[in-house]
Every structure is written in structure tokens, then in C-alpha cells.
C-alpha positions in Angstrom: 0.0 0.0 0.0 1.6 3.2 -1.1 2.1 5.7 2.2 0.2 8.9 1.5 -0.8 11.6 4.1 -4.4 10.9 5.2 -6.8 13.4 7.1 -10.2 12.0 8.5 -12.6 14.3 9.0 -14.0 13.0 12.0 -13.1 10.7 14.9 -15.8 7.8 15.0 -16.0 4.3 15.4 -15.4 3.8 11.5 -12.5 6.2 11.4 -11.0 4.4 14.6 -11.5 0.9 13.1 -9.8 1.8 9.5 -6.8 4.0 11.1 -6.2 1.4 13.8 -6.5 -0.8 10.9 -4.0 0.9 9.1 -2.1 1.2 12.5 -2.2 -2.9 12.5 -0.6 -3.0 9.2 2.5 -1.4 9.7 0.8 2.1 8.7 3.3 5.0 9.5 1.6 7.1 12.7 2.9 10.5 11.7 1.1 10.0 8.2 -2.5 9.6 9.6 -4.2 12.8 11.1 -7.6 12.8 12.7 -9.7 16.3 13.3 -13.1 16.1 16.1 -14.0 17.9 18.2 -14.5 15.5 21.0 -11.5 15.6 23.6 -11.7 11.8 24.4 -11.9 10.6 20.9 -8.8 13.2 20.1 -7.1 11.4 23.4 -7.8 7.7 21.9 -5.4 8.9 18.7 -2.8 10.4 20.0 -1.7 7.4 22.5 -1.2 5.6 18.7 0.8 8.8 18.2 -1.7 9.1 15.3 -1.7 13.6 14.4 -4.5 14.7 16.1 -5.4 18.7 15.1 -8.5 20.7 15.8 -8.2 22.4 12.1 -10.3 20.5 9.8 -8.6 23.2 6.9 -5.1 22.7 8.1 -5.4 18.8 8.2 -6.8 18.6 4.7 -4.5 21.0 3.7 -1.6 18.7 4.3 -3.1 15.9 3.1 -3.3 13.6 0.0 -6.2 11.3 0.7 -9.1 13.2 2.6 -11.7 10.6 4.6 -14.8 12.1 5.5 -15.9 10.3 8.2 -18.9 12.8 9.7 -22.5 12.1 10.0 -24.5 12.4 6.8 -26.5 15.5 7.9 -23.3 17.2 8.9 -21.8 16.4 5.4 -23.2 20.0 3.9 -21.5 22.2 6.6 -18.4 20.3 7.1 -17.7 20.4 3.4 -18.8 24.0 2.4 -16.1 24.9 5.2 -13.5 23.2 2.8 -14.2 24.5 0.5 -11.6 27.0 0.0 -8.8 23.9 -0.7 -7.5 22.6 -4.2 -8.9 19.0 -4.1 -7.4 18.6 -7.3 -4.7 16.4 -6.4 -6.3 14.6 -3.9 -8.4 11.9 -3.5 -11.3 12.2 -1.5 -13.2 8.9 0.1 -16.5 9.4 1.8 -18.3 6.6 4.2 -21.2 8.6 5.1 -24.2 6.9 3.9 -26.7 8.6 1.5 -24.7 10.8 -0.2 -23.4 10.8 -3.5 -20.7 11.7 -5.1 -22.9 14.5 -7.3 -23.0 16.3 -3.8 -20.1 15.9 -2.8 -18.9 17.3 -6.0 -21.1 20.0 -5.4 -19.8 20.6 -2.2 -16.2 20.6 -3.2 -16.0 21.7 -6.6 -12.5 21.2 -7.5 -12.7 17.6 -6.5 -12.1 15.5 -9.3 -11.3 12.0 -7.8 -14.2 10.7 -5.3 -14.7 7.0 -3.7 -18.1 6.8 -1.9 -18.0 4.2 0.6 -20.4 1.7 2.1 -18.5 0.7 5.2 -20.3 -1.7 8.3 -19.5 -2.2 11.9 -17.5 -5.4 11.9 -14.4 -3.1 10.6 -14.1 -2.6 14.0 -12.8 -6.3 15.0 -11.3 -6.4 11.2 -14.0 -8.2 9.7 -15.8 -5.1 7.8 -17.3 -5.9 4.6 -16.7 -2.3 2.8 -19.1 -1.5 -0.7 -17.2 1.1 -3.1 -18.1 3.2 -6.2 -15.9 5.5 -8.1 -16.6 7.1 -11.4 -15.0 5.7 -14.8 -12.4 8.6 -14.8 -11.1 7.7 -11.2 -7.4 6.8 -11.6 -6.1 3.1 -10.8 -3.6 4.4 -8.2 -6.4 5.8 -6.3 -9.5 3.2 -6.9 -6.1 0.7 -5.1 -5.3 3.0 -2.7 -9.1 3.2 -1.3 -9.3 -0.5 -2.1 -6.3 -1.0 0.2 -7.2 1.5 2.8 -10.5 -0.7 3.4 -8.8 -3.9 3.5 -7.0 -2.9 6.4 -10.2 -3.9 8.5 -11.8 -6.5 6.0 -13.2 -7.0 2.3 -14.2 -5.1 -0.6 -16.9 -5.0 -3.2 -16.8 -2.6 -6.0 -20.1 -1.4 -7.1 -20.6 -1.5 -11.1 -22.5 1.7 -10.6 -23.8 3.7 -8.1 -27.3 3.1 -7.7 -25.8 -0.4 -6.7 -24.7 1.2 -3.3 -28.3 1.1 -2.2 -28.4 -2.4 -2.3 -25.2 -2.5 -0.7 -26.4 -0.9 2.1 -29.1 -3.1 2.4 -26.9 -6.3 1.8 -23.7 -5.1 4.4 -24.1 -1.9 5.9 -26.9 -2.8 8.1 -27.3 -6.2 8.0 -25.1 -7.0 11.0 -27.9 -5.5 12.6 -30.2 -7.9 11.1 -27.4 -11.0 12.5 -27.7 -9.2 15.9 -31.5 -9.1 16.1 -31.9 -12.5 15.2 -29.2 -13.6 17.8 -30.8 -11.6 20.2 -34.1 -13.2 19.8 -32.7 -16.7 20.2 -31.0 -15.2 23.4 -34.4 -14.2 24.5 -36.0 -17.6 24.1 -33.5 -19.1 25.9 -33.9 -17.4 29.3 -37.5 -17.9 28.7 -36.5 -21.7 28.8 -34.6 -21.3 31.9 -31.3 -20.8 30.4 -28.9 -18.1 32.1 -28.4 -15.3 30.4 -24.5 -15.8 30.4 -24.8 -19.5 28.9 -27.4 -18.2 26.7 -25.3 -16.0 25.3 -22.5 -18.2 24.6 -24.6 -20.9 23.2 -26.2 -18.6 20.9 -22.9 -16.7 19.8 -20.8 -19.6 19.4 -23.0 -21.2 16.9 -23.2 -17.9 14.9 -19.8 -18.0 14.9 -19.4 -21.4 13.9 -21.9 -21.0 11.0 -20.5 -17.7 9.2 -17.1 -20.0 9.4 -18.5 -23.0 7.4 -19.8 -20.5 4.8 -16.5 -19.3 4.4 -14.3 -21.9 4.7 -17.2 -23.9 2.0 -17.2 -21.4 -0.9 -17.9 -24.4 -2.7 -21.2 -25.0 -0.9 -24.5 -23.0 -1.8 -26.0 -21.9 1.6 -29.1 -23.7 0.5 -26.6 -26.9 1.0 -25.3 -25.5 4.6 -28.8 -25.5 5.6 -30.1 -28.7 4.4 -26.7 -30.4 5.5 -27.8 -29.8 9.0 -31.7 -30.5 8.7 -32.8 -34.4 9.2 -36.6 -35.1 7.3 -38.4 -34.7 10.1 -36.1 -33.6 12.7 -35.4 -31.0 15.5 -34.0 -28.4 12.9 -36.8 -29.4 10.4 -39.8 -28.6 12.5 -37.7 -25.1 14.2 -37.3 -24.3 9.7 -41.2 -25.3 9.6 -42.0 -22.4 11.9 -39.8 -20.0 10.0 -41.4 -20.6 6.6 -45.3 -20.8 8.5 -44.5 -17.1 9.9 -42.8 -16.4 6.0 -39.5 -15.5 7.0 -38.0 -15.0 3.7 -40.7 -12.3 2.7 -40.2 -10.6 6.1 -36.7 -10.6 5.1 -37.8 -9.5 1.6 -39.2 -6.5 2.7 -36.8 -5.7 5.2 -33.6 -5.2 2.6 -35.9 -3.3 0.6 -37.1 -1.1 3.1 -33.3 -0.4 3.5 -32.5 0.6 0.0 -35.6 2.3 -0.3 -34.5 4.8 3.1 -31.1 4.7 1.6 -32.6 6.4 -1.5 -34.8 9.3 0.3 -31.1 10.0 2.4 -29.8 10.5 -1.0 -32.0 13.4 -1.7 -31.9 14.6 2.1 -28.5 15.5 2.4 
């Protein structure tokens, strides 16, 4: 990965997760700044003798690959306030969800290279699954550099265009939450079948755990296979599936990705 100077706008739990990432992989330090306003955050930096600086301006200023890692309503402010910089020469990568690259465009006018980024949660354990889409025009050297800078804390998937990262919000960006709702209701049964919470827990994590494995380690497999390798006709895990398909799980599901995309699409014209 090729050591450029990288500002994040923005000091959350993504921008911790890719620059302790990056921090992981042998990243220089004193080539990674980090601008918020929050004290503690700032604090969490500078003991990985990552720059921290209060100057959104001066950081980007410096810098040769800008992250903007702020909330999606705060994406209008933070940017017109930026303005002022040649983004010419530098390449810009966004992980706020909803908006596209039009607006960021809009917002900084001189930017001519642009990644928009679909990151998720499990970046922070490594294990992020990271959606990107970047115009035709966007230079090889910088559609790998924002390809490497996500792998520091997971996978990839390029998007062939970018009303694909609407789906891709839908299929990565929130779903852990999906993962952790189901796991949760599982959990929830269990103590109602006198189960401790603690052993609940375990039991119910454990076997998530051991599942996403087998998919991976069986790209081989269809899932359809995983899930009828562990179902006996007429069996325990046959009459729990019976339930599922009774209550119609896979429309519930259905509707649920599309409800994502769908709010993923207003955000789009929100911000």
C-alpha cells in the first residue's frame, strides 16, 4: 500500500477501526491525522501517536487522501467549510451513507477523484465488509489505494454503478444489525426456557460464529446446501425451519432489505 498523508474528517467508530487498521498493518503514525471535536476521541489517537489537530482546513491542507468520516447531515457544513482547498490532487473517500458523489462534488467543486463508501461495523474487529463506487475517470492508483485502505479492516466490493450502493447498504451496511436481532431473539428464548443469560449467550454466539465459518471456509457450498446439510426429514432443525417458513420469514426478510434501500434512496435526496 503506497504511504500517502491521510486526514479524517471525523473521529468515530469507522475512522477508529480503518486507522487502527492501518495502525495494524504497519501504517506510518505521523502519516495519519484525525480532526473532532470531542477531547476523548482526540485522546484515543494520540496514544497511537496518530496527528491529532483541531483544524479541519489545516489537516486537509496537508493531506493527499481526505476521509470524510462525519454524519451524513453534517456532510453539507463540514464540506462547504473546505471549500476554500484545491482537491485537485487529492483523493477524497466518503463513508457517510446517503450521499453521492454528485453532492459531494457540489460541495467541493475542484474535487475530481471521489470514492463513496459503504463501510459496516464489523471493521471494528477487522472483519468489515466495505461496498465502493468510483466514477470511470477515477485513476487506478487511487481506486487501489481506497481499495487498500478498506482492507485494512476487511473485504471489498466494487459497485458497477452507483445506484448499486443502495443495495449494498441493504446487503452489508446494516445487516449485522439484522445478524444481531436474530441472535438476540434466540438469546431471549433461551432465558424464557430457563437458560442463564450468560450461557445463553455463549450458546447462541458460538453457533453464529461457527456457522459464518463453514460458509466461508465452503465457498464451494451454496448456503441452500449449509442449511439442508444440517436439517434431518423430520427432525429438531426441520420442525424449528417449519416455523420460520409458517410465519414467512423469507418475505419478512424480503421487505426488510428493501425497506433499506428504499431509506437509503430518500437519504440520497436529504442531504
Amino acid at each position: 500500500m503506497q504511504q500517502k498523508i491521510i486526514a479524517f474528517i471525523g473521529g468515530g467508530n469507522m475512522a477508529q477501526a480503518i486507522v487502527f487498521g492501518l495502525l495494524n498493518k504497519g501504517y506510518p503514525a505521523n502519516k495519519l491525522i484525525v480532526c473532532d471535536r470531542n477531547a476523548h476521541k482526540r485522546e484515543l489517537f494520540a496514544e497511537k501517536n496518530v496527528c491529532v489537530d483541531l483544524s479541519n482546513l489545516a489537516a486537509v491542507e496537508k493531506a493527499d487522501v481526505i476521509v470524510l468520516a462525519v454524519k451524513p447531515q453534517a456532510m453539507a457544513e463540514t464540506c462547504r467549510a473546505l471549500s476554500a482547498v484545491d482537491f485537485s490532487k487529492k483523493l477524497v473517500i466518503s463513508i457517510a451513507a446517503g450521499i453521492s458523489i454528485a453532492r459531494i462534488s457540489s460541495l467541493l467543486p475542484t474535487a475530481q477523484s471521489i470514492v463513496r463508501v459503504m463501510p459496516n461495523t464489523p471493521a471494528l474487529v477487522s472483519e468489515g465488509m466495505a461496498g465502493l463506487y468510483g466514477k470511470s475517470t477515477l485513476s487506478e492508483e487511487y481506486r487501489q489505494f481506497a481499495e487498500d485502505l478498506l482492507n485494512a479492516v476487511g473485504e471489498t466490493y466494487w459497485a458497477a454503478n452507483e445506484e448499486e450502493m443502495h443495495v449494498v447498504t441493504a446487503a452489508s451496511g446494516s445487516s449485522p444489525a439484522y445478524f444481531f436481532l436474530f441472535m438476540e431473539m434466540m438469546q431471549k428464548a433461551l432465558l424464557e426456557m430457563d437458560i442463564s443469560a450468560e450461557n445463553a449467550r455463549t450458546l447462541v454466539q458460538q453457533s453464529a460464529l461457527g456457522a459464518a465459518k463453514m460458509v466461508v471456509n465452503n465457498p464451494q457450498l451454496e448456503l441452500s446446501t449449509l442449511r439442508e446439510n444440517v436439517t434431518s426429514k423430520g427432525g429438531t432443525t426441520a420442525a424449528a425451519l417449519a416455523v420460520f417458513n409458517q410465519q414467512q420469514l423469507e418475505q419478512t426478510v424480503k421487505q426488510a432489505m428493501q425497506a433499506c434501500v428504499a431509506r437509503s434512496k430518500e437519504m440520497e435526496k436529504l442531504f
